[in-house]
N, C-alpha and C positions, 0 to 999 in steps of 0.2 A: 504494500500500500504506500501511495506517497503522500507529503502533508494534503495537496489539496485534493487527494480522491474522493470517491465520494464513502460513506457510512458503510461499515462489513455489517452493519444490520440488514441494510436494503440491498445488498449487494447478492446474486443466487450464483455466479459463476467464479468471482476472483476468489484467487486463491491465498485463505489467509493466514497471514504474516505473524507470527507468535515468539517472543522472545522470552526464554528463559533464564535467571540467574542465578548462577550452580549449577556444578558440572558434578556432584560426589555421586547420590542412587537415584533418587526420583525427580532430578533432572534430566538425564539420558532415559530416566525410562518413562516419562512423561514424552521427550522428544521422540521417543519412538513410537508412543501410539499416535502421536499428533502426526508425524509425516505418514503413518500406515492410515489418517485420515485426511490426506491432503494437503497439509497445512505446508505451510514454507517455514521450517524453523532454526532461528540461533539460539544459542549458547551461549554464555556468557562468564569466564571464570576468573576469580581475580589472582588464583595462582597462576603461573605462569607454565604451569603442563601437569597434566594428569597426576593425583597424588596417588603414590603408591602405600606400601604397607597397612598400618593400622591394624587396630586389633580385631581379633576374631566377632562376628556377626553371624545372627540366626535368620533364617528364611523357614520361616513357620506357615503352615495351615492355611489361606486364604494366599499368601502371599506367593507360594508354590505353584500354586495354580496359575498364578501373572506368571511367573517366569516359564511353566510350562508354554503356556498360550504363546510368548514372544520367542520361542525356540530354544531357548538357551540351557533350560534343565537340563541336557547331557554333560554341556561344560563347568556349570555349577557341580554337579555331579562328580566331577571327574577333579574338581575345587574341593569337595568336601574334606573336611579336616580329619573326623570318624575319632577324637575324642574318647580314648574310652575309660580313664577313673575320673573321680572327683574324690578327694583325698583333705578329709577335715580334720584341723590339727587343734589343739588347745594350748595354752596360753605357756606351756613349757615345750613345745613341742609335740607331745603326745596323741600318737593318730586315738580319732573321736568316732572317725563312720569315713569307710570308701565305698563309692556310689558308681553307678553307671550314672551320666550325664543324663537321660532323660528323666532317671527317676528322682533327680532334682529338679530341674527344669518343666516338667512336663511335656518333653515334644513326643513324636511319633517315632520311633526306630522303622529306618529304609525308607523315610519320607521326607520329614525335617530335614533342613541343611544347616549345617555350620561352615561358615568360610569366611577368610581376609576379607578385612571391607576393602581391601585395596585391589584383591584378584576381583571382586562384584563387579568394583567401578570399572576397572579394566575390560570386563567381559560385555558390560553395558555400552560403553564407549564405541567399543570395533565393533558391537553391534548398529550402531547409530552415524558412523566420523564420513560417511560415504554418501549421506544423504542429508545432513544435519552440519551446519554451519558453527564453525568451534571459534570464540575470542578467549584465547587465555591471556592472561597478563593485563586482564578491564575488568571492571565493573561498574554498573551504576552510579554515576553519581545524582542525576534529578531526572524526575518523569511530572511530565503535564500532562493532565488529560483534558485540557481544555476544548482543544480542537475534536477533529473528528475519529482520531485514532489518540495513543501514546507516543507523544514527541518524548526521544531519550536522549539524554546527555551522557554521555562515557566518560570516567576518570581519564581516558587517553586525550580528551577532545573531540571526538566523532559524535557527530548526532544524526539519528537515525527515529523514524516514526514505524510504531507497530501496529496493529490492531489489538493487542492484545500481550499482557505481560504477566509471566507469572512468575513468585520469588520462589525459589525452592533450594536456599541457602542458606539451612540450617536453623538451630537455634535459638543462635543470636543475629538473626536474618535482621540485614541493614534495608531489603525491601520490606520487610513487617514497617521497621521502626516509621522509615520513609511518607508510610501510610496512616497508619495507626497510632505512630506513638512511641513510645518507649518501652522497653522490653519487659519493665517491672510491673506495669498493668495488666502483664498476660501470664506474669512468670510465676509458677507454684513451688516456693522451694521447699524439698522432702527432707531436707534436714542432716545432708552428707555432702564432705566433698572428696573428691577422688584425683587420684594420679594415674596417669598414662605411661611407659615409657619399655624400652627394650632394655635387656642387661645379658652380661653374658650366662652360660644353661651351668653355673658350677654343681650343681647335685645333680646333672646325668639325668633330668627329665625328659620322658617320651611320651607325646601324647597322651598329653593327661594334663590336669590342674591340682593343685597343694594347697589349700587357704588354711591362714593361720587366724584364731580369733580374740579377742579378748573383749569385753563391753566397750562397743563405742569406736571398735577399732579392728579391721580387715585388713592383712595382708597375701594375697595371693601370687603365685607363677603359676604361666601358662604355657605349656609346652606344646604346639602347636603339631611337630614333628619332631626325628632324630636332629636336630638344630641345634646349633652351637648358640644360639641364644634363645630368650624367653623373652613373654612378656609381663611384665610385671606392673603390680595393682591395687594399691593401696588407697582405702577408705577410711574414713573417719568423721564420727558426729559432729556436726556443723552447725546449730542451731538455726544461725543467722548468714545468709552467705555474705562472702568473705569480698564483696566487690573490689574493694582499692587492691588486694594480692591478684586478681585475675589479671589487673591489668600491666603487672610487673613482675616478669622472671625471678629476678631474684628472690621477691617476696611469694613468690610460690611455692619457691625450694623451702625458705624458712616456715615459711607455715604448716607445711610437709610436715620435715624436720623436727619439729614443736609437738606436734602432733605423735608420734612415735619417739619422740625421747624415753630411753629406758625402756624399750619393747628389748621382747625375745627375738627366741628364733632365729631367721635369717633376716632378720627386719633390719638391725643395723647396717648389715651388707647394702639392702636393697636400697637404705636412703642415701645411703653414699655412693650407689650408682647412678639415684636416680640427679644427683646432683650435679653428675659428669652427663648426663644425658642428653643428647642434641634431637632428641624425637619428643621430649616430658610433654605431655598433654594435661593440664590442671583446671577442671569445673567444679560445679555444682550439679547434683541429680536435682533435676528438677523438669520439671512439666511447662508446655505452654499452651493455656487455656484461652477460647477467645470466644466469644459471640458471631463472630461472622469471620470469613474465610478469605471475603473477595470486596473490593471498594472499586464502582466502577468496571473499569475494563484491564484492573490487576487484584489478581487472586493468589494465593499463598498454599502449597504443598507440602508434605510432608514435615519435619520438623517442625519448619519454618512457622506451620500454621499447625501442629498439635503433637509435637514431641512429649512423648509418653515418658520417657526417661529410661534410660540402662538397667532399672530396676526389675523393670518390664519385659528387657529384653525382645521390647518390638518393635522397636524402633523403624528397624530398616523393612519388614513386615507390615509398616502402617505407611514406608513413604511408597514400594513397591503397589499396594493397592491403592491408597491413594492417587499415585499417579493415573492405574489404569481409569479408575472413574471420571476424576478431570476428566480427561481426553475425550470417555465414553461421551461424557455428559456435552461437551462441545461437538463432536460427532455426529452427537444427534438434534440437539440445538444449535439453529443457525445465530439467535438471537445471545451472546453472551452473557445478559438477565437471567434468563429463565435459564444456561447452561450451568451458571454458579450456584445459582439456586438448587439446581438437581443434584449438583456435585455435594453440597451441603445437606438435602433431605437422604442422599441415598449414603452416605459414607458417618453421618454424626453417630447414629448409632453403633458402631463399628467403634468408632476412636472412643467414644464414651468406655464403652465394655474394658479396653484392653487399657485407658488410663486407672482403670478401675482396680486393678490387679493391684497395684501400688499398694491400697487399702485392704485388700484380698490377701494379705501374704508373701506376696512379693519381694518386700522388707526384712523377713524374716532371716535371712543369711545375713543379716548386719544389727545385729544386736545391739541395742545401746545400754542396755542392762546386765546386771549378773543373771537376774532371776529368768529374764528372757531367754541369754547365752544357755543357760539351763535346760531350759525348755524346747529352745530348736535343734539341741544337740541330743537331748531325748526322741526327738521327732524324724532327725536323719538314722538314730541309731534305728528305730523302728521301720524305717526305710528300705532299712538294708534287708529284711524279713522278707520285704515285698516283690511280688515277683517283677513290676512294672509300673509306671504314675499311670494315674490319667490323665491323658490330653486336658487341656485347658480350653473351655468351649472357645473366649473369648476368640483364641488363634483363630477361628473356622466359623465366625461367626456372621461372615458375610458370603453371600450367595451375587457371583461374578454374573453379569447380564452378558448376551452377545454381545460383541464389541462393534460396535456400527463403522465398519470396518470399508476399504476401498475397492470389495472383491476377491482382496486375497485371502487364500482360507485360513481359517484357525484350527489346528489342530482338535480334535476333538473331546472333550472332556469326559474325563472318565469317574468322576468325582467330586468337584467342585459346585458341592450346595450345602446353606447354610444348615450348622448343626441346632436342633431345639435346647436353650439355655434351661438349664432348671435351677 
């Protein structure tokens, strides 16, 4: 579209123009149902090329089924990490309960996935880079919607007009703030903040995870493979999040640091890697709640617009289905009103359930009590009894529509309808 075309309302033929910001899940996979519906789309990233690594991510239940649909379940597949203890230690040391991963999690064994958020993105991306227009090294910096499309300004300087813009960077999404506001209006914080980073594997871990516990305080390695390093994962109760330390390295490390002074274990190793670390990733678990999704002719995906939090573990689950609905929802409405509107009746229930978990349990592997620590190391021992969890309806709890699609088929489903919540 160019500024003086005319309205993609009235418009039945052109082909339209949709720019999205963020490149990590459910902006490649948003881009990809939007060109398998016609659309002309960019990308927009403010890294300056695909990020790799990062730590391990789940593709659960509803979310499964999108990646079936867009081809790529073999190569996810062939990603899967396959995980097999989970290995809880207590505040000396002392193993408490080793688990198979589903049957703390709750996922499906030979269905569920675990993989690199970095192999996802990667797999997303060479799915999309041939039809889908990539700016790495930009981002937004102002959007009008005065006229008849979104005139955009680019940190580079280029200005470009879209029909349609959606934010799907994360978070701490600067198109949220852009629009709506400031991030503290939406942000629910759960009362932890956490460390990210790699170290090297010195106990010889394979495939598998070790968390070490004490009230109030988690420290975990994750062994991913035979890998000479891990990743490593330290949590601690938070009350109030720690804003002025997010915005300063050093004061992330010390807050860390503070945090775990006089721990066991391998804990003192792990701060002092994590000190050396040039990957440290340091938030808050927290959620982003909001009233509405979309302002106008820009609307907000995944994260961006309902980040369940790592507690949840569905994170990338909620931005994979959320994308495909967008699209669905634009797909099938020409009118982008009634498109955000359907994207919001048919997905809020969906993101409500799985925010839900938080409250549900979810929390429970992070004690901030003794009597608690107690209690869910009574509940993993009793675990271990078990031959298998159950699934968590919430995962499964959305039933995927035909995709209003440009002709080319969609694999057929072999499963993907919602499960009855009780």
């Amino acid at each position: 579209m160019t500024p003086n075309g005319p309205s993609t309302d009235v418009r039945t033929t052109a082909r339209r123009e949709v720019l999205i910001s963020g490149a990590s899940i459910s902006g490649p996979a948003l881009a990809y149902w939007l060109h398998r519906s016609g659309c002309a789309v960019t990308v927009v990233e403010k890294a300056g090329a695909l990020r790799g690594g990062g730590y391990p991510i789940d593709i659960r239940g509803t979310a499964v089924e999108v990646v079936r649909r867009m081809g790529i379940l073999p190569r996810l597949r062939d990603a899967h990490i396959d995980v097999r203890r989970c290995t809880f230690l207590d505040a000396e040391g002392g193993q408490v309960a080793s688990l198979t991963p589903r049957a703390v999690a709750g996922g499906v064994e030979g269905r569920d996935l675990e993989v690199r958020r970095g192999d996802l993105a990667a797999i997303l991306h060479a799915l999309v880079r041939d039809d889908v227009e990539f700016l790495f090294g930009d981002s937004i910096d102002t959007l009008d919607q005065s006229g008849q499309g979104v005139d955009v300004t680019f940190r580079s300087g280029r200005r470009r007009t879209f029909d349609l813009v959606v934010g799907a960077d994360g978070m701490h999404s600067t198109t949220r703030e852009a629009l709506f506001g400031p991030e503290e209006r939406f942000h629910r914080h759960l009362g932890y903040g956490f460390a990210l980073f790699t170290m090297p594997n010195t106990l010889g871990l394979s495939r598998e995870l070790v968390m070490w516990n004490t009230p109030g305080k988690a420290a975990a390695l994750y062994a991913t493979g035979d890998n000479d390093e891990v990743h490593a994962f330290l949590t601690f109760h938070q009350p109030e999040p720690p804003s002025d330390a997010l915005r300063n390295p050093d004061a992330q490390r010390d807050l860390v640091a503070a945090a775990f002074a006089g721990a066991g274990w391998e804990v003192p190793g792990m701060v002092g890697a994590m000190r050396d670390a040039d990957d440290l990733f340091l938030d808050t678990a927290g959620q982003i709640r909001m009233p509405h999704w979309s302002s106008g002719r820009v609307a907000l995906v995944g994260d961006a617009a309902y980040a369940p939090s790592f507690l949840t573990g569905q994170g990338s689950s909620l931005a994979l289905a959320g994308a495909y609905v967008l699209a669905n929802a634009l797909a099938t409405n020409r009118d982008h009103t009634a498109a955000f509107a359907a994207y919001e009746r048919d997905l809020r229930e969906f993101v409500a359930m799985n925010q839900a978990l938080v409250d549900n349990g979810a929390a429970t592997l992070f004690p901030t009590t003794a009597r608690a620590l107690e209690q869910r190391d009574a509940m993993l021992r009793g675990l271990v009894t078990l031959p298998s969890a159950t699934p968590r309806p919430a995962h499964s709890a959305l039933a995927l529509p035909a995709f209003a699609h440009d002709g080319r088929p969609v694999p057929p489903s072999g499963a993907a309808r919602a499960r009855p919540v009780r």
